[in-house]
C-alpha positions as CSV (number, residue, x, y, z in Angstrom):
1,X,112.9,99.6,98.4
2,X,115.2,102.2,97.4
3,X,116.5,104.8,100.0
4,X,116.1,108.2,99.9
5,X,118.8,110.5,100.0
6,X,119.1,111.9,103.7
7,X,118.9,115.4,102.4
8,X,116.0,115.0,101.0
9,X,114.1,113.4,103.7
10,X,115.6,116.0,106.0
11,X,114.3,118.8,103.5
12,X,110.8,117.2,103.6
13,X,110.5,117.2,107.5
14,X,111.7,120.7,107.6
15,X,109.1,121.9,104.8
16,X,106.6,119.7,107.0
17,X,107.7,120.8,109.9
18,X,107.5,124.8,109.1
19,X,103.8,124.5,107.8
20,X,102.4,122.5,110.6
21,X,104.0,125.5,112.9
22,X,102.4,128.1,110.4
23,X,99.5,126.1,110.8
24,X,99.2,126.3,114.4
25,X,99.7,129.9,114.7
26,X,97.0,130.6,112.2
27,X,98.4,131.2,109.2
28,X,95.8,130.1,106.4
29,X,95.7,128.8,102.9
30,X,98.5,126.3,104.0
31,X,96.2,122.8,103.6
32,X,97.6,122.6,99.9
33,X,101.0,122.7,100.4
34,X,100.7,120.7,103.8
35,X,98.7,117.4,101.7
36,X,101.6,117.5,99.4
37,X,104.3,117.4,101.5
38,X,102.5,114.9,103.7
39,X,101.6,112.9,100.2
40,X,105.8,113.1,99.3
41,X,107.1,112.3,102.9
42,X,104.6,109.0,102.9
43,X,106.0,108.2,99.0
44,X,109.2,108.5,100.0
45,X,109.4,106.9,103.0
46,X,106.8,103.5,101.3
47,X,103.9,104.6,103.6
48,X,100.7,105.7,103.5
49,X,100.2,107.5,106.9
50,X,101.9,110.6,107.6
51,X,102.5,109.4,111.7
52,X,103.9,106.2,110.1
53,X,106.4,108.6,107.2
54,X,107.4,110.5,110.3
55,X,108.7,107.6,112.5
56,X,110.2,105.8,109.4
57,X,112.3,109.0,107.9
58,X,113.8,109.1,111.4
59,X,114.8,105.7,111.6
60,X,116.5,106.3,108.1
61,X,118.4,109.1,109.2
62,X,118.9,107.5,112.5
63,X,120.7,104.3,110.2
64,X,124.4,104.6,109.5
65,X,125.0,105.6,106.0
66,X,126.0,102.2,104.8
67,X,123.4,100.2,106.3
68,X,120.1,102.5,105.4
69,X,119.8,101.0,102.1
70,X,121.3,97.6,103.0
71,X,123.8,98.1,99.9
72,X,126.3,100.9,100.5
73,X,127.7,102.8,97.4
74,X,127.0,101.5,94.4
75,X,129.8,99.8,92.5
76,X,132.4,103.0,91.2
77,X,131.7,104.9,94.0
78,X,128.3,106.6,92.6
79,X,125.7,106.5,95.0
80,X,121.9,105.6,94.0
81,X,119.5,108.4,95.3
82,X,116.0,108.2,95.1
């Protein structure tokens, strides 16, 4: 499985993060943009529960840098982002 790019996962649970807390204090029209975060968080975390895309994108940001993908920089020194 390929390994999202921290930033990315981190901007995901901030964007999730913001409309389940605009949620809870009553802002409406927000169940749109909350099923496709949840639906991108679960595809890029290889899940299909948003409970489960939550515990997973912190155990990839938890990893080392080296050893969330298993791999390391590619070959050149480019890294492979998803």
């Amino acid at each position: 499985m390929l390994t999202p790019d921290p930033r990315y996962l981190r901007s995901l649970l901030a964007r999730y993060a913001d409309l389940r807390i605009a949620q809870c204090h009553g802002e409406r029209g927000l169940e749109q943009r909350l099923e496709d975060v949840t639906y991108t968080l679960c595809v890029a975390t290889g899940t299909t529960r948003v409970e489960d895309a939550l515990a997973k994108a912190d155990a990839l940001l938890a990893a080392p840098a080296d050893t969330a993908s298993g791999t390391g920089p590619a070959p050149g020194g480019a890294e492979l982002v998803a």
